[in-house]
mmCIF file of the protein (N, C-alpha, C, O) and its ligand, coordinates in Angstrom:
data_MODEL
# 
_entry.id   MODEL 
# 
loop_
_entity.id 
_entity.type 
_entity.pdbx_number_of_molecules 
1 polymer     1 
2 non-polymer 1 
# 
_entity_poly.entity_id                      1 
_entity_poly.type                           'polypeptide(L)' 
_entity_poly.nstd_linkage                   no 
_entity_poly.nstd_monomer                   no 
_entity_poly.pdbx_seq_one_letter_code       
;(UNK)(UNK)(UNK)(UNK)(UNK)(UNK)(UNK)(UNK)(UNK)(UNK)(UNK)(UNK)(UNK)(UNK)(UNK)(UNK)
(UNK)(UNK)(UNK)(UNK)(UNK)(UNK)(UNK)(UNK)(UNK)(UNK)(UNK)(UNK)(UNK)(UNK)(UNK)(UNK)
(UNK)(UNK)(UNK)(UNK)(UNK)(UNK)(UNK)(UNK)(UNK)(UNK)(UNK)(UNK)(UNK)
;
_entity_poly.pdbx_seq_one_letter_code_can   XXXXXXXXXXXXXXXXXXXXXXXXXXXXXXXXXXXXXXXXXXXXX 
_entity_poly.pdbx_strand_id                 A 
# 
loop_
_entity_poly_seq.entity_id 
_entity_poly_seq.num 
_entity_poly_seq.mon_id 
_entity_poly_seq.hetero 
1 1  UNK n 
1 2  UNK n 
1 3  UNK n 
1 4  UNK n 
1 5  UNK n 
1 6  UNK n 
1 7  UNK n 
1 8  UNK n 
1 9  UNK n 
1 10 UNK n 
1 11 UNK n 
1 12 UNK n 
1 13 UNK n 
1 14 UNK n 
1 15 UNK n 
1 16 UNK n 
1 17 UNK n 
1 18 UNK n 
1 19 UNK n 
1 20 UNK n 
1 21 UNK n 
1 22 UNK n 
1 23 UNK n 
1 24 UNK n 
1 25 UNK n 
1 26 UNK n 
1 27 UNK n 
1 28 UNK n 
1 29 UNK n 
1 30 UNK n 
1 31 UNK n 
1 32 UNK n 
1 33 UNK n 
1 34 UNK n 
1 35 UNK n 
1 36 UNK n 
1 37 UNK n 
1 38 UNK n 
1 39 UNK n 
1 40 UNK n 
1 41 UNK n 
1 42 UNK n 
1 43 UNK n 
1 44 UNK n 
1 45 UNK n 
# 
loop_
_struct_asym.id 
_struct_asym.entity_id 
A 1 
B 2 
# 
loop_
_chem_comp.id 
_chem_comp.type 
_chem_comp.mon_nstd_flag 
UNK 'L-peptide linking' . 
ZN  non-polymer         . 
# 
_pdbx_entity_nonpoly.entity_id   2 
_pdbx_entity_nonpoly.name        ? 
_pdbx_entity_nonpoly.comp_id     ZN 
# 
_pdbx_nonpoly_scheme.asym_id         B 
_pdbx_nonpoly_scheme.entity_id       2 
_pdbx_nonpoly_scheme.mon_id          ZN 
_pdbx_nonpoly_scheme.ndb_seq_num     1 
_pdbx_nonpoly_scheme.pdb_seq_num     101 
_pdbx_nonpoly_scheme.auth_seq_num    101 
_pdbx_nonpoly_scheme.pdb_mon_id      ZN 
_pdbx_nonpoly_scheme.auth_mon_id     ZN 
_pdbx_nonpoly_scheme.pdb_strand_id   A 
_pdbx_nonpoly_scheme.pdb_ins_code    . 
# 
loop_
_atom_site.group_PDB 
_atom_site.id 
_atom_site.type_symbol 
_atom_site.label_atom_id 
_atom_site.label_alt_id 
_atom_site.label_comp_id 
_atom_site.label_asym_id 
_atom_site.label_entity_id 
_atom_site.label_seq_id 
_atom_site.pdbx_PDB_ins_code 
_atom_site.Cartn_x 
_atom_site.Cartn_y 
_atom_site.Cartn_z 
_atom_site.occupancy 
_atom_site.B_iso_or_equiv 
_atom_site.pdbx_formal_charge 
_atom_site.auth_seq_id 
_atom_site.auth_comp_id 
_atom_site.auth_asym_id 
_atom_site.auth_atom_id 
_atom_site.pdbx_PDB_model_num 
ATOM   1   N  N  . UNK A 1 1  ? -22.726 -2.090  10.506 1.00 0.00 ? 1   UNK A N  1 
ATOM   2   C  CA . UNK A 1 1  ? -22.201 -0.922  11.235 1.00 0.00 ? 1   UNK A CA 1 
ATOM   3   C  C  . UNK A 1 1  ? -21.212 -1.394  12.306 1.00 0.00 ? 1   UNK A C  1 
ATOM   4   O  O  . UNK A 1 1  ? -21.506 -2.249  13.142 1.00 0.00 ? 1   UNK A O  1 
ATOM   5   N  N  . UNK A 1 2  ? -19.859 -0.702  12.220 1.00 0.00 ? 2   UNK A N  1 
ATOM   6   C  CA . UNK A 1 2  ? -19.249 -0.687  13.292 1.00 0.00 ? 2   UNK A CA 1 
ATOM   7   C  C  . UNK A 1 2  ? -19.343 -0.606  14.837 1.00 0.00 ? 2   UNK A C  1 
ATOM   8   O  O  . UNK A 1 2  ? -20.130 0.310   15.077 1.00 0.00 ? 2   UNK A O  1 
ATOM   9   N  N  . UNK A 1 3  ? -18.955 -1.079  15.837 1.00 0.00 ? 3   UNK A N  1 
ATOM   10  C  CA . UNK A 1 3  ? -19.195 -1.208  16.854 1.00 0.00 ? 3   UNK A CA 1 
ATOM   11  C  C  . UNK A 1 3  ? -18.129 -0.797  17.907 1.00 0.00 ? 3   UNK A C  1 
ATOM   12  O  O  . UNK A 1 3  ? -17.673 -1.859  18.330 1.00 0.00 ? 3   UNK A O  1 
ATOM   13  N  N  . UNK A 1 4  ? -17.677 -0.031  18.366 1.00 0.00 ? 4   UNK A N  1 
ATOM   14  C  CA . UNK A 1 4  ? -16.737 0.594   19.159 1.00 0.00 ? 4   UNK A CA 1 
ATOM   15  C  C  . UNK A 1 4  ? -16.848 0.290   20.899 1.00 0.00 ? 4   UNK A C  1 
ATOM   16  O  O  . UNK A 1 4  ? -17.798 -0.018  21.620 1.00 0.00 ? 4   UNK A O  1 
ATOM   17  N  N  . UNK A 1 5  ? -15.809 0.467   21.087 1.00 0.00 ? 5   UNK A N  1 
ATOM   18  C  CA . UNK A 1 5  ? -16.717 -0.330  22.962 1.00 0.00 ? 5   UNK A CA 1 
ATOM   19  C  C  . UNK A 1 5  ? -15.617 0.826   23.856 1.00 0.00 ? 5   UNK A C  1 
ATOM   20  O  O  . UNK A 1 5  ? -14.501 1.025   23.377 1.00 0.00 ? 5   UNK A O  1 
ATOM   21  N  N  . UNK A 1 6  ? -16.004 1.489   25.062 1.00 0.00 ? 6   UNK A N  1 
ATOM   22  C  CA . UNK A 1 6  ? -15.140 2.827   25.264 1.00 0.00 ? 6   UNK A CA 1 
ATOM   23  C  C  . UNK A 1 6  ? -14.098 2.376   26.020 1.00 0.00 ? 6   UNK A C  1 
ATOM   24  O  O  . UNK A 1 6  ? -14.522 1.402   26.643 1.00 0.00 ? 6   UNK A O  1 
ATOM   25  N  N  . UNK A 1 7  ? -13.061 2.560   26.264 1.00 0.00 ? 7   UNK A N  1 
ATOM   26  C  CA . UNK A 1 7  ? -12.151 1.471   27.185 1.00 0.00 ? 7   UNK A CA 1 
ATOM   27  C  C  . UNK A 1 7  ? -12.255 2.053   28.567 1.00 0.00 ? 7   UNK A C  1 
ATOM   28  O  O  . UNK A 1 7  ? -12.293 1.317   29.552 1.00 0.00 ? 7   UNK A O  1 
ATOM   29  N  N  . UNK A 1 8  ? -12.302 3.381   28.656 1.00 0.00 ? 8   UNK A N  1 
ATOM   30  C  CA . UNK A 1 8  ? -12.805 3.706   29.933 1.00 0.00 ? 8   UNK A CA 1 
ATOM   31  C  C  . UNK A 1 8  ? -14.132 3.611   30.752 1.00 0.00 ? 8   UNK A C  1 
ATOM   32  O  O  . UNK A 1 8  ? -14.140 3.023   31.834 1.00 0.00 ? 8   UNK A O  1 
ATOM   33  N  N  . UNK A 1 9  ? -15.167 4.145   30.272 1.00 0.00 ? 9   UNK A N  1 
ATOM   34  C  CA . UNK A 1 9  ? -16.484 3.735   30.558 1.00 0.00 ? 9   UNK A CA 1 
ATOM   35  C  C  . UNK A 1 9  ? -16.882 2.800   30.095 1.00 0.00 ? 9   UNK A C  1 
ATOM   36  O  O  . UNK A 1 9  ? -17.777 2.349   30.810 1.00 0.00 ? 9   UNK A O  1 
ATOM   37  N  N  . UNK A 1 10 ? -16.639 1.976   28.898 1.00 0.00 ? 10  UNK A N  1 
ATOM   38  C  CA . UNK A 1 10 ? -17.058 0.458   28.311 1.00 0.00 ? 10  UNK A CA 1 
ATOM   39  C  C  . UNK A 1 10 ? -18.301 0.437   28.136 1.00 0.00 ? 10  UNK A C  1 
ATOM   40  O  O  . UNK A 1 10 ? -18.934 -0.611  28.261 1.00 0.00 ? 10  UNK A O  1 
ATOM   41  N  N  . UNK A 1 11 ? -18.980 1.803   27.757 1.00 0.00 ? 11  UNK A N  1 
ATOM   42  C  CA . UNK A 1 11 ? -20.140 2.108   27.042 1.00 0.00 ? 11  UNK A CA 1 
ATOM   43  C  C  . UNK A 1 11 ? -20.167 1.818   25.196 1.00 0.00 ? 11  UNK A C  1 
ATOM   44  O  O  . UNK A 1 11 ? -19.269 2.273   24.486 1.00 0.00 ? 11  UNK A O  1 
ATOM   45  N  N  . UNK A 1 12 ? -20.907 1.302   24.833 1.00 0.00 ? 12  UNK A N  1 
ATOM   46  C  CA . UNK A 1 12 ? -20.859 0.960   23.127 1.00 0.00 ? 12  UNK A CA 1 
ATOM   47  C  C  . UNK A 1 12 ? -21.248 2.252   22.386 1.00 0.00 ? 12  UNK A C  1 
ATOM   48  O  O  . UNK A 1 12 ? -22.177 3.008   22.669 1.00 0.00 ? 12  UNK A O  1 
ATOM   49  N  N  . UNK A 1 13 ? -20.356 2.360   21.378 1.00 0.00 ? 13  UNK A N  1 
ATOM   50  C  CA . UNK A 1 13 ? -20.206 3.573   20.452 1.00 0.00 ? 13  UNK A CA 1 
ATOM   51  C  C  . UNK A 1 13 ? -20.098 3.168   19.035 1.00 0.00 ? 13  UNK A C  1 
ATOM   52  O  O  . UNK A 1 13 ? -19.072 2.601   18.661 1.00 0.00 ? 13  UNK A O  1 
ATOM   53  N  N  . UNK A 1 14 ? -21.222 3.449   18.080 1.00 0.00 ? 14  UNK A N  1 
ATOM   54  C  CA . UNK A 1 14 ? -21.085 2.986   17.046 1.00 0.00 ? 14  UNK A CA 1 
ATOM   55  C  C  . UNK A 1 14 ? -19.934 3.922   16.361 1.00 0.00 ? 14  UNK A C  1 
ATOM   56  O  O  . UNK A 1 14 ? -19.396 4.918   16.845 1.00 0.00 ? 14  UNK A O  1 
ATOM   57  N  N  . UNK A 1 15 ? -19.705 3.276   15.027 1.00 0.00 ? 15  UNK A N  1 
ATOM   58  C  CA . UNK A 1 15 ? -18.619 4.844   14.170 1.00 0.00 ? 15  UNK A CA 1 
ATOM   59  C  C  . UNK A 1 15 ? -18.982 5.844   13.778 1.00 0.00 ? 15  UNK A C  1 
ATOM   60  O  O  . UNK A 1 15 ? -18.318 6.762   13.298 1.00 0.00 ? 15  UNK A O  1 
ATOM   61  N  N  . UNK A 1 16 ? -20.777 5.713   14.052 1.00 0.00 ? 16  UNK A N  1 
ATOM   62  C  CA . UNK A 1 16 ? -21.423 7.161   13.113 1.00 0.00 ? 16  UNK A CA 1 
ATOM   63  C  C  . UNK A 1 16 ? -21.036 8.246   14.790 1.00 0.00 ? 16  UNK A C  1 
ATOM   64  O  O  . UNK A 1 16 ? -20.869 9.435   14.518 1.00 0.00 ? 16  UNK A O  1 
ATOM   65  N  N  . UNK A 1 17 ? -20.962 8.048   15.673 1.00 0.00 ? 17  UNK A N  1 
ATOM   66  C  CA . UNK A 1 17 ? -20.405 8.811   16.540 1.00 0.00 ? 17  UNK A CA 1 
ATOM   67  C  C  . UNK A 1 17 ? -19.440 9.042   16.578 1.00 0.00 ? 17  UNK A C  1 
ATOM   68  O  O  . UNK A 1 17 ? -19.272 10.125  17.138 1.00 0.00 ? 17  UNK A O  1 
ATOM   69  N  N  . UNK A 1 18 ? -18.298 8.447   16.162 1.00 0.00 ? 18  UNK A N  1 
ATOM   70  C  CA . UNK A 1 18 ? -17.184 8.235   16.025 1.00 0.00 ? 18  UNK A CA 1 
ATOM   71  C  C  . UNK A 1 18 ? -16.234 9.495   14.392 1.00 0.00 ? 18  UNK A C  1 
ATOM   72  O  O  . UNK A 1 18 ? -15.192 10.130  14.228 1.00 0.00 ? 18  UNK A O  1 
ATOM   73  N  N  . UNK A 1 19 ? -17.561 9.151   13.590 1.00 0.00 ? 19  UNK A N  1 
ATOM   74  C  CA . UNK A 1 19 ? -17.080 10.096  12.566 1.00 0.00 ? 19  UNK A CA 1 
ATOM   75  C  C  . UNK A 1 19 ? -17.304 11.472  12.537 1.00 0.00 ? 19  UNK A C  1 
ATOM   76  O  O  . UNK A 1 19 ? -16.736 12.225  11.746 1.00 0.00 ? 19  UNK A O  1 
ATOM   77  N  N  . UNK A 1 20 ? -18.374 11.934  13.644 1.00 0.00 ? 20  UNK A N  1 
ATOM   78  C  CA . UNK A 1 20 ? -18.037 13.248  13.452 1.00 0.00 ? 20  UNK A CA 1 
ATOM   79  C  C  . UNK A 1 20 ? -16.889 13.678  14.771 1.00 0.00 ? 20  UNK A C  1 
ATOM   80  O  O  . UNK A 1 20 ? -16.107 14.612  14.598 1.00 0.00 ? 20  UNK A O  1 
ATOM   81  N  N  . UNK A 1 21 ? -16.902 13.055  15.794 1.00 0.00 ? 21  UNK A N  1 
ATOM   82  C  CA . UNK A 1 21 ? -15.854 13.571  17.055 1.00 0.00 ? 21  UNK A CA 1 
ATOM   83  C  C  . UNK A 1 21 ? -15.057 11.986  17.691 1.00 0.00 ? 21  UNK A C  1 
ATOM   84  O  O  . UNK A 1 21 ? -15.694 11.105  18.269 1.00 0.00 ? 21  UNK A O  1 
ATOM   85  N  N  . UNK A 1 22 ? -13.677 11.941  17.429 1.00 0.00 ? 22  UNK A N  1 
ATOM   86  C  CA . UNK A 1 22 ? -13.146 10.946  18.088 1.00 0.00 ? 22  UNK A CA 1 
ATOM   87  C  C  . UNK A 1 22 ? -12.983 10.802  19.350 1.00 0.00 ? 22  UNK A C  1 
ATOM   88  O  O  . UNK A 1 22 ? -11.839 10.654  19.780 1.00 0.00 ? 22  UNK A O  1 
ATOM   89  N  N  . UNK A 1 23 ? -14.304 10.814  20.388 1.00 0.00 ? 23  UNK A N  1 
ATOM   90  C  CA . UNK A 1 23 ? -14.103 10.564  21.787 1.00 0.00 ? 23  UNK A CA 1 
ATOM   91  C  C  . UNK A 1 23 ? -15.305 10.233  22.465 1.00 0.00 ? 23  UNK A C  1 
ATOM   92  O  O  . UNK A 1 23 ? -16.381 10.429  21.899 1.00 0.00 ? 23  UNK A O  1 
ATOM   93  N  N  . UNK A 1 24 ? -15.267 9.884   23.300 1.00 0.00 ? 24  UNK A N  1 
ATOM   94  C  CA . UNK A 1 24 ? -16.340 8.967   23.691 1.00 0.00 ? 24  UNK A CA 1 
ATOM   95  C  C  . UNK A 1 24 ? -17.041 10.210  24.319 1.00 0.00 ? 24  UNK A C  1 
ATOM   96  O  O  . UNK A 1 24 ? -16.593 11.035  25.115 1.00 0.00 ? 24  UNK A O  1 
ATOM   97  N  N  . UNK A 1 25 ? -18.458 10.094  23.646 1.00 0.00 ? 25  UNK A N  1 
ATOM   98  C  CA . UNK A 1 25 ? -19.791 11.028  24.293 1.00 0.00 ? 25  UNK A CA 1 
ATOM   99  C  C  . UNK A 1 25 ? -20.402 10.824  25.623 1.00 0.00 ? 25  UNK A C  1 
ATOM   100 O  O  . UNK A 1 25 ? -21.419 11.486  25.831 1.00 0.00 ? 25  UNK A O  1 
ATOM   101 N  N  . UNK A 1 26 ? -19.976 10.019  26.595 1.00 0.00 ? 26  UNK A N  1 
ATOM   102 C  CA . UNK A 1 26 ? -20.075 9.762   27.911 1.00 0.00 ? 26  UNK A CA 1 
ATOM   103 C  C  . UNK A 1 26 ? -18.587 10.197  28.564 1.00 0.00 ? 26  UNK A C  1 
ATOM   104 O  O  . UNK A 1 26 ? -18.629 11.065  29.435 1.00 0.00 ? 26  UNK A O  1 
ATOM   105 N  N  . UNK A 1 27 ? -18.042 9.968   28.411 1.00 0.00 ? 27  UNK A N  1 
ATOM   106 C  CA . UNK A 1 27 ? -16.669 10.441  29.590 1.00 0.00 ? 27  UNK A CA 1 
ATOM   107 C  C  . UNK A 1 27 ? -15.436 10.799  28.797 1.00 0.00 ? 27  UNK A C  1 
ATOM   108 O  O  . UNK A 1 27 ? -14.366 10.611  29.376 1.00 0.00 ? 27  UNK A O  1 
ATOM   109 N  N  . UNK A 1 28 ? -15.397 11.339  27.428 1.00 0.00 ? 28  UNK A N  1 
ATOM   110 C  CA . UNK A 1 28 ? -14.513 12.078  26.468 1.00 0.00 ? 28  UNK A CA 1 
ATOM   111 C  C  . UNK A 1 28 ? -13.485 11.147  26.979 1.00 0.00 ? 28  UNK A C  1 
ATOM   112 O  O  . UNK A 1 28 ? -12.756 11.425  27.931 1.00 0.00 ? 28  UNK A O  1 
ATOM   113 N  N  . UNK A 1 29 ? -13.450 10.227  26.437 1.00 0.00 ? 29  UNK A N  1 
ATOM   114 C  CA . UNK A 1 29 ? -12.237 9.325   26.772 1.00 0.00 ? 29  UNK A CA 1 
ATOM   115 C  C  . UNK A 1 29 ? -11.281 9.068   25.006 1.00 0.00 ? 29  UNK A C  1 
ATOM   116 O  O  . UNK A 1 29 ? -12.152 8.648   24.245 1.00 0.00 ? 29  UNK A O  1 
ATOM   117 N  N  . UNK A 1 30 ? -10.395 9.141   24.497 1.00 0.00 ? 30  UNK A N  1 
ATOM   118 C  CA . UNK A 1 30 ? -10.404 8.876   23.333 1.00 0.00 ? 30  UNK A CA 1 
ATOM   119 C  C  . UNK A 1 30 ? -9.884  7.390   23.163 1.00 0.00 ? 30  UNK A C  1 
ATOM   120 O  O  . UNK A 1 30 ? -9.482  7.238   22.010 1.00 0.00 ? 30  UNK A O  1 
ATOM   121 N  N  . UNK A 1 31 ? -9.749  6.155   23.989 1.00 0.00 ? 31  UNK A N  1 
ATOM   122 C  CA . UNK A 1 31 ? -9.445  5.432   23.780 1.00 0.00 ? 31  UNK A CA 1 
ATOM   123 C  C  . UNK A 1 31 ? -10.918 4.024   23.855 1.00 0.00 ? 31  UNK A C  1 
ATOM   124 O  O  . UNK A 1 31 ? -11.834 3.719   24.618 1.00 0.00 ? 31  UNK A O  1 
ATOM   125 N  N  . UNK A 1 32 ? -10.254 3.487   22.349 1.00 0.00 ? 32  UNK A N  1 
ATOM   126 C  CA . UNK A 1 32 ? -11.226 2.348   22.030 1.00 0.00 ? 32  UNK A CA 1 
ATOM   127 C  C  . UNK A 1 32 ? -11.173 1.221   21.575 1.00 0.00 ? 32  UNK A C  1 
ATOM   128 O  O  . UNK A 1 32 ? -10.532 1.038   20.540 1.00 0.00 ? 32  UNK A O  1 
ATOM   129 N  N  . UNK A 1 33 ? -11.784 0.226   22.171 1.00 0.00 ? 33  UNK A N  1 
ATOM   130 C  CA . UNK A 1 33 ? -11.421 -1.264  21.210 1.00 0.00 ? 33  UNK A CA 1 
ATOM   131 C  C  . UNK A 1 33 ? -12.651 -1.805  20.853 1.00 0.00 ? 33  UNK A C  1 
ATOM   132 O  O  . UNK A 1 33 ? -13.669 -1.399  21.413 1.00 0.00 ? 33  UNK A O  1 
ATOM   133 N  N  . UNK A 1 34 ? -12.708 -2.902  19.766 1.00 0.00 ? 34  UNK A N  1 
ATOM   134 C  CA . UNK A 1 34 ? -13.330 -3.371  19.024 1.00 0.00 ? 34  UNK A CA 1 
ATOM   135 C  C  . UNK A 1 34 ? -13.821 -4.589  19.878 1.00 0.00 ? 34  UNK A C  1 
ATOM   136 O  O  . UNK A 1 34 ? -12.959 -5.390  20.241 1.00 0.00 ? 34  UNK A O  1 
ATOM   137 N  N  . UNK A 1 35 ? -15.435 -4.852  20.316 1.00 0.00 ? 35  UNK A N  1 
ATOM   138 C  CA . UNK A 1 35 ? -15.540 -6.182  20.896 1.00 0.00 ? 35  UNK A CA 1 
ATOM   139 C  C  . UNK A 1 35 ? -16.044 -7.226  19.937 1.00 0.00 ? 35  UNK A C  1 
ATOM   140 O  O  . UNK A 1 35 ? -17.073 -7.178  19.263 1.00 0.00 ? 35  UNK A O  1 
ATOM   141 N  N  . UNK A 1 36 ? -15.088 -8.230  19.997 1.00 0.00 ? 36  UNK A N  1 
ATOM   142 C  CA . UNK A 1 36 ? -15.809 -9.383  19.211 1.00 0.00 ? 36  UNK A CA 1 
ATOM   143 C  C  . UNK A 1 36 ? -17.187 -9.448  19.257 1.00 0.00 ? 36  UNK A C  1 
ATOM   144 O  O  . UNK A 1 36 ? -17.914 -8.993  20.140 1.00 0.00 ? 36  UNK A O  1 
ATOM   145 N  N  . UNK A 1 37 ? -17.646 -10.305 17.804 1.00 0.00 ? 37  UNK A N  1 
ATOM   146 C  CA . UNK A 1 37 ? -18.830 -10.445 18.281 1.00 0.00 ? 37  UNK A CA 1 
ATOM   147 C  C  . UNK A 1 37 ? -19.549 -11.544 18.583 1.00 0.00 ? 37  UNK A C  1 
ATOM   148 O  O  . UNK A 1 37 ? -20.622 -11.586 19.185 1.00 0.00 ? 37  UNK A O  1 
ATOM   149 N  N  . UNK A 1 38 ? -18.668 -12.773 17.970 1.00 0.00 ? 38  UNK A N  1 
ATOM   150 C  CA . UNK A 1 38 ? -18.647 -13.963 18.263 1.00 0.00 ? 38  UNK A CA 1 
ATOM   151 C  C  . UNK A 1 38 ? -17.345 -15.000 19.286 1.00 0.00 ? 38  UNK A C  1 
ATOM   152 O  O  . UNK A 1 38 ? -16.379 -15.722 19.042 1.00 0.00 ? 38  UNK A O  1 
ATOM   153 N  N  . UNK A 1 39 ? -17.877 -14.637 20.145 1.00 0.00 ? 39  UNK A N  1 
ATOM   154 C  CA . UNK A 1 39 ? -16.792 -15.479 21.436 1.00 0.00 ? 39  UNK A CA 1 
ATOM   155 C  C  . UNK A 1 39 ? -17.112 -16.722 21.026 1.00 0.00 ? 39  UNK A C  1 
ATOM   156 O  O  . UNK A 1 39 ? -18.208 -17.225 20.780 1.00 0.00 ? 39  UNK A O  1 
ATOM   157 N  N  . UNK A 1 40 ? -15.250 -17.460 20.954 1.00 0.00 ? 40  UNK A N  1 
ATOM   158 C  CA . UNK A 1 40 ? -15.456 -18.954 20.447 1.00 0.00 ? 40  UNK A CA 1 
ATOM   159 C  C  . UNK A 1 40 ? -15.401 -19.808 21.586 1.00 0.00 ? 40  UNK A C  1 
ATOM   160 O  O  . UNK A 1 40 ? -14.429 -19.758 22.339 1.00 0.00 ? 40  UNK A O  1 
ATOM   161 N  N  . UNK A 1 41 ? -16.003 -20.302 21.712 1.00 0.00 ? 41  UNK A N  1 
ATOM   162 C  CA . UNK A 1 41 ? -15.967 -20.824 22.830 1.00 0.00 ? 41  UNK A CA 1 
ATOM   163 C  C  . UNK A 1 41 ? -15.453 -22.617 22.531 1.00 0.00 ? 41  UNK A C  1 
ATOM   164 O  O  . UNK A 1 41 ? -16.108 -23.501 21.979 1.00 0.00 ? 41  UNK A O  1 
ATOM   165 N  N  . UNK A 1 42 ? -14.200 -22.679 23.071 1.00 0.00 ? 42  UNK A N  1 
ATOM   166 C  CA . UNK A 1 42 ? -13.421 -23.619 22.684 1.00 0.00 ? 42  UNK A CA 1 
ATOM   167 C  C  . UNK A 1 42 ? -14.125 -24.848 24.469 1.00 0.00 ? 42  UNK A C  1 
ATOM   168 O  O  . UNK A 1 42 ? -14.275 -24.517 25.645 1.00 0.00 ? 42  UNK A O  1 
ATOM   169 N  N  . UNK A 1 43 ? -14.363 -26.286 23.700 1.00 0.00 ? 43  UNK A N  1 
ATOM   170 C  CA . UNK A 1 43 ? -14.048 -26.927 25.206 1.00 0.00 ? 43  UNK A CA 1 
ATOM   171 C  C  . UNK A 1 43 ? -13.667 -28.230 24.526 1.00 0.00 ? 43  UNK A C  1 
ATOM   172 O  O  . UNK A 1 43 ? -13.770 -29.032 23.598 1.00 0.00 ? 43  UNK A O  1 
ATOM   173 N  N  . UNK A 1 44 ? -12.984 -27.716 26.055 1.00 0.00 ? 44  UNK A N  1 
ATOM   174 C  CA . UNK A 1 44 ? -11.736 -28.556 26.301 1.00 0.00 ? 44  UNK A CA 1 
ATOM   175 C  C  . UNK A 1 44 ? -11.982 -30.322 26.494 1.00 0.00 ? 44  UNK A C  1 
ATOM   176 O  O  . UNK A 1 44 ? -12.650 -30.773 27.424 1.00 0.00 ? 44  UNK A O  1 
ATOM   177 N  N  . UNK A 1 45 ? -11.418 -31.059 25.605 1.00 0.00 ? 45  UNK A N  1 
ATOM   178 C  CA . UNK A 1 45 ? -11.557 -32.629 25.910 1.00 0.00 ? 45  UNK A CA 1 
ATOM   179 C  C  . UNK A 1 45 ? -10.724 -32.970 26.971 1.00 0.00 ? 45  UNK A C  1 
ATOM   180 O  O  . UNK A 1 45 ? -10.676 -34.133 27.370 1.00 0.00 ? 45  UNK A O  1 
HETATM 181 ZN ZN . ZN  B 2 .  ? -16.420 6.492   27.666 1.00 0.00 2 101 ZN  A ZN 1 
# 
């Protein structure tokens, strides 16, 4: 399952929320990005 993250409140929104109304159910925000889910964590030599 998809994972949606709200860009305004930055509350997590799966897509089954997403498929019936495109906006965030905490602060009707319609903007969204996708958070990784594996941060690579690069170090540095
Ligand atoms: Zn929101």
């Amino acid at each position: 399952m998809a994972q949606y993250k709200c860009f305004s409140c930055g509350k997590v929104i799966t897509n089954k929320i997403l498929e019936k109304r495109f906006v965030c159910p905490h602060c009707n925000s319609k903007i969204f990005y996708k958070p990784r889910k594996h941060i690579a964590k690069v170090k540095a030599i």
